[in-house]
N, C-alpha and C positions, 0 to 999 in steps of 0.2 A: 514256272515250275523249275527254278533253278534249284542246281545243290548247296548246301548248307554252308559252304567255302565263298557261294557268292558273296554273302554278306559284308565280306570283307574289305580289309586296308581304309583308306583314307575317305572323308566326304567328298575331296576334290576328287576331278576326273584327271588333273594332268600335276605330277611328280615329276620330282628332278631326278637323273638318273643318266647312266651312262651304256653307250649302244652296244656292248659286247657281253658275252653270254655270262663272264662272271660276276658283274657288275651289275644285271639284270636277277641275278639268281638270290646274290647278296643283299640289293634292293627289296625285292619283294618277301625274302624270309623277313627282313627287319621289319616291313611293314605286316604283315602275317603276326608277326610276334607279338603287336601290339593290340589284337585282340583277346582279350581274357578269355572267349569261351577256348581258345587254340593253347596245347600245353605244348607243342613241340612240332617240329616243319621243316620238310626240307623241298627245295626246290630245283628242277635240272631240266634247261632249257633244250627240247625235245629237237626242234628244227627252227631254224629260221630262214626268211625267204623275204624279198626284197618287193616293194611297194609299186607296183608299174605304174600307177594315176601320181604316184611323188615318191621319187628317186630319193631320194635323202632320206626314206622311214622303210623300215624293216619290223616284219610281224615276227613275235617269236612266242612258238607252240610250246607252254611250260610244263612241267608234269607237279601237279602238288601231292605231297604224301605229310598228310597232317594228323596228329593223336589230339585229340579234342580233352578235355578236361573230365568227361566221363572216361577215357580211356578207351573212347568210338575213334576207329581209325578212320579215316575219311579221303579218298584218291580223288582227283580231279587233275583233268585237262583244261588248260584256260590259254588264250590269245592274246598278248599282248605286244603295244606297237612302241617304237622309238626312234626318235631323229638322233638320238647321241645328245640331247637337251634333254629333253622332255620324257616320261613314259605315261602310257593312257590305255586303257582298258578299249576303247573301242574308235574307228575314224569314222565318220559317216560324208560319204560323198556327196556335196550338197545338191548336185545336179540332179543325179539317182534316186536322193534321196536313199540309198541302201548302205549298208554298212560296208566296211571292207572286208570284213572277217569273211562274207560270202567266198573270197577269192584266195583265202588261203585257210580255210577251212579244210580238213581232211575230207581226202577223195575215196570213194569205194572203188577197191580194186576188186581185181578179179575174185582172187580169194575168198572174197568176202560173198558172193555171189553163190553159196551152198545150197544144194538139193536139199536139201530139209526145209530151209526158206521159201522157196520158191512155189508157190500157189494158181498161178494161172497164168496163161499163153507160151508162147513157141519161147525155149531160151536162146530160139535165133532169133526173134523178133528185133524189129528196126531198135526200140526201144526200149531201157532196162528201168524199173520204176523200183525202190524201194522204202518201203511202210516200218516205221518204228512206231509202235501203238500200245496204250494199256487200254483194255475193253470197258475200264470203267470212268476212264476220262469223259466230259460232256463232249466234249469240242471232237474228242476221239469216235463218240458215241454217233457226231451225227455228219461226220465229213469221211468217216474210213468205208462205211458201206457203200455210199454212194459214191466213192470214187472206185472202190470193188467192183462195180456192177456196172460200172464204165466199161474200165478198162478189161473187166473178162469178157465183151461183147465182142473184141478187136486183138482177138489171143495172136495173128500176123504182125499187129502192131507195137503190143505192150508185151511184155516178160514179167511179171510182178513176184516182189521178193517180199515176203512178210515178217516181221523179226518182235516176238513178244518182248515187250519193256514194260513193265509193271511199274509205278512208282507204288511203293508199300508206304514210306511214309504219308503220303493223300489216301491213297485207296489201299488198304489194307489186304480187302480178300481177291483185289487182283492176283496175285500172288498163286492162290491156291488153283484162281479159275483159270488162268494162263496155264499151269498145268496139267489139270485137268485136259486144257487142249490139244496140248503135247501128246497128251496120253490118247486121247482119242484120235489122232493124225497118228502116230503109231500102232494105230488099229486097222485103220485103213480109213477111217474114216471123210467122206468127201464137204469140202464148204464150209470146216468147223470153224474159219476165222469169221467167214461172215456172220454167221449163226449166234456167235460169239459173242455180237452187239445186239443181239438180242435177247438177253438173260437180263430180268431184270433184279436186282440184287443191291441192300447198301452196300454201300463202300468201306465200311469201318467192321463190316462183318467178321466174326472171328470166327463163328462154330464151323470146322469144315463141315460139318453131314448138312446143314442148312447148303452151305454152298457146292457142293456135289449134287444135293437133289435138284438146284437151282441150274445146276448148267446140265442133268442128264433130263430134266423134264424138257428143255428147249431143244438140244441134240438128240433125244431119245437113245441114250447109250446107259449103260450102267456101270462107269468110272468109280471103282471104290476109291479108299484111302490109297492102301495098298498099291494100286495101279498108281497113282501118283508119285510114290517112292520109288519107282523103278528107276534105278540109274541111270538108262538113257534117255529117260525125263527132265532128269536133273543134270545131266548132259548137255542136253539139247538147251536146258532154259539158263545154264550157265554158260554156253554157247553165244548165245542171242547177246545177254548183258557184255560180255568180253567186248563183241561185234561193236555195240553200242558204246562203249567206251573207248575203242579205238577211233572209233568217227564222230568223238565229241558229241554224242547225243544226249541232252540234258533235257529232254523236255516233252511231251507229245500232242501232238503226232510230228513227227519230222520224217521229212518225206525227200528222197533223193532221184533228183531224174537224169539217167544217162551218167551217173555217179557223181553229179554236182550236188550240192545241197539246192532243195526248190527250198525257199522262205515262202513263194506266194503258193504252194502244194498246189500250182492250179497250171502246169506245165502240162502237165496230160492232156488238158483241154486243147491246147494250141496245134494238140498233133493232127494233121489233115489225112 
């Protein structure tokens, strides 16, 4: 469920290129530019940070700001690595088996840890877990409850932080029901994430009154339109997206434990 920018640059995985931030910058606009759907790009190397499994490669956190040929503006974050040879979209540790990017992947800070997120156990608990989910994802649909109902069994253990992330281009009426839930969690409403995953509803739905009766028959609330446009709706769920884009989250569910990025989302399990 990558963004629209993955598609990009070259077949190969590994480019010639040189290890310093403007050479890296100038690199990858020139390769950017050679895709026809991209009319214009600019590229500025956010951080970089130094390889500790091979000292001679350096990851470097890029910012893309691309206007696509429809005149669709397009932002992305992407990781790329370099020896001062070579550059390459991704290393994978053969040992691990896991990628590198695990390790220099952005980390959840404090800040990011908001009361509005925040949906079940102690936020002193030993452990801080948090959920980037669209409710109509499948893989979303059937791994976020059941690690919900985990971890609010163990509220001394887990702190769980929840952050609505729609993808509208897949699912469509994500979008409308994600705020609906906002709006019901601004009501007072209790359990509306779980609940959540259980609306059943297409994906490419457009008519909101279909998808409002769809999520007040499961919640038993009566969310109009109206309620949905409240500003601090639309606050809260340009909130979440910002949250999600500053920690590189391209995809769901991505699930962060103790503010690392979990890949296996099954960190929780291992807590004794």
């Amino acid at each position: 469920m990558l963004k629209l920018l993955a598609i990009t640059l070259l077949s190969t995985s590994l480019l010639q290129a040189a290890a310093s931030n403007k050479l890296v910058e100038n690199f990858l606009v020139q390769n950017f530019q050679n895709n026809p759907n991209i009319k214009s790009v600019k590229v500025s190397v956010n951080s970089k940070t130094k390889i500790v499994q091979m000292p001679e490669w350096e990851a470097f956190v890029v910012d893309i700001d691309a206007i696509l040929k429809n005149n669709k503006n397009v932002t992305q974050k992407m990781i790329w690595f370099s020896n001062g040879i070579v550059i390459t979209d991704d290393l994978i540790d053969m040992k691990s088996k896991r990628s590198l990017k695990d390790g220099v992947s952005p980390k959840i800070e404090g800040r990011h840890y908001k009361k509005e997120n925040h949906i079940y156990g102690n936020v002193n608990a030993k452990h801080k877990v948090a959920i980037f989910s669209d409710p109509l994802c499948p893989f979303c649909r059937s791994y976020v409850p059941e690690a919900l109902e985990y971890m609010k069994k163990h509220p001394n253990k887990f702190a769980v932080y929840y952050y609505h992330f729609p993808l509208p281009g897949l699912h469509p009426a994500a979008v409308e029901l994600t705020k609906a839930a906002i709006a019901a969690e601004l009501q007072g409403k209790e359990d509306v994430v779980l609940k959540l995953y259980k609306i059943k509803l297409e994906a490419h739905e457009r008519n909101i009154t279909k998808i409002l009766s769809a999520f007040n028959k499961v919640m038993g609330t009566n969310i109009t339109e109206k309620d949905i446009q409240d500003p601090r709706v639309e606050k809260q769920f340009t909130q979440d997206q910002v949250t999600a884009d500053e920690l590189m989250v391209q995809g769901t569910p991505t699930v962060f434990f103790d503010g690392m990025k979990d890949r296996s989302k099954k960190k929780y399990l291992g807590v004794k």
